[in-house]
N, C-alpha and C positions, 0 to 999 in steps of 0.2 A: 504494500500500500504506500501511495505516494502523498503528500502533502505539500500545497504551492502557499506561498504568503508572500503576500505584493504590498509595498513600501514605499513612501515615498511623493504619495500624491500629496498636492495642496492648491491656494490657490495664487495666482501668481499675474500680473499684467501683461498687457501683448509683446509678443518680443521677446518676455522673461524665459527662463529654462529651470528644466526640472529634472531629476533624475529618480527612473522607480527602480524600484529591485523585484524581486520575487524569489523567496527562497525555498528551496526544495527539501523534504527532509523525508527519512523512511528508506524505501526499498527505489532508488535515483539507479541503480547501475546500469538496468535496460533501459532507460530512458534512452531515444533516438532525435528526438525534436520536443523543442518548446516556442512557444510562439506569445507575441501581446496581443488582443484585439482591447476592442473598447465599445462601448454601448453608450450612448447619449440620451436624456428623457426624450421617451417616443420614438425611437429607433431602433432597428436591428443592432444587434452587435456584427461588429464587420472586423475585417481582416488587418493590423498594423505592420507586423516586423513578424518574420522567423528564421527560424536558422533549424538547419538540421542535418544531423553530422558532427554538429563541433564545427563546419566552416559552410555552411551555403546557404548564405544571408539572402533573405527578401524583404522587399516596401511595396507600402503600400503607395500607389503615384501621388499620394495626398498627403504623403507625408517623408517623400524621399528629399534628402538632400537635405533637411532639419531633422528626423530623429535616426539618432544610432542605436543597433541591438547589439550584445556583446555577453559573453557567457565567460563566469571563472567558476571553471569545471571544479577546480581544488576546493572551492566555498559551496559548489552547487548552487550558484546563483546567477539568475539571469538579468540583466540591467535593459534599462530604454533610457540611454538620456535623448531630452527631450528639449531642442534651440527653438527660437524665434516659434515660438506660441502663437498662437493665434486663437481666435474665440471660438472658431468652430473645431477646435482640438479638448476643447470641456466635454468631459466624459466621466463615466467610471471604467476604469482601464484594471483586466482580467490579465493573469498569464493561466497558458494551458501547456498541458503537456504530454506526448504519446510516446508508446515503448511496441507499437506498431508501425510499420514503415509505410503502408500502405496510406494509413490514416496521416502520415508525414508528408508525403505527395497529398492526398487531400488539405492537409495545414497551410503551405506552401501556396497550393493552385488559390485558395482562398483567401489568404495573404495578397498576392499580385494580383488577383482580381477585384480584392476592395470589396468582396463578397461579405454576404451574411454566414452568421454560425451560430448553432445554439448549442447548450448542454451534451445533447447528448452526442455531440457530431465528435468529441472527443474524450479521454479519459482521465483527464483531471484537471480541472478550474481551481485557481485559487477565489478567494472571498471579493475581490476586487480592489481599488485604489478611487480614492476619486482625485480629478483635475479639474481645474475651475480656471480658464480665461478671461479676466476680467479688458473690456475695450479702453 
């Protein structure tokens, strides 16, 4: 059994930066990918950043080129910092995580396509973070 706790939300002006964690505890060895999405009131949760492998990072196009994803395997923690904010980036921001590969390529395809995802699309959610944009 695996355990995610995500860290590091708050609220912050446009422009500001933020940096979340999510940290993994339990049974992490078969872990294969972990990924951020985010949920906003009245929206789907859709696809942010993943990586899986240890090295094949994705963005979301709405959020390339201001946030970085980056994993310290040695901590079992996965980070999003997060530059030049913007309002439409306030969310509550999830990491998920799978120790199926298959579901890794679905993490990944939904990732790059800015897709929606729910629950049960994968096998462990942490409690979420919230983000707050202020204009």
């Amino acid at each position: 059994q695996v355990q995610l706790v995500e860290s590091g939300g708050g609220s912050v002006q446009t422009g500001g930066s933020l940096r979340l964690s999510c940290a993994a505890s339990g049974y992490t060895t078969n872990l294969l990918c972990m990924a951020w999405f985010r949920q906003a009131p009245g929206k789907e949760r859709e696809g942010v950043a993943s990586i899986v492998s240890g090295s094949t990072i994705s963005y979301a196009d709405s959020v390339k080129g201001r946030f970085t994803i980056s994993q310290d395997s040695a901590k079992n923690t996965l980070y999003l910092q997060m530059n030049s904010l913007k309002p439409e980036d306030t969310a509550k921001y999830y990491c998920a995580a799978e120790s199926f590969f298959p579901k890794c390529i679905k993490m990944q395809t939904t990732v790059i396509l800015g897709a929606s995802a729910s629950a049960p699309d994968f096998s462990v959610w942490g409690q979420g973070t919230q983000v707050t944009v202020s204009s």
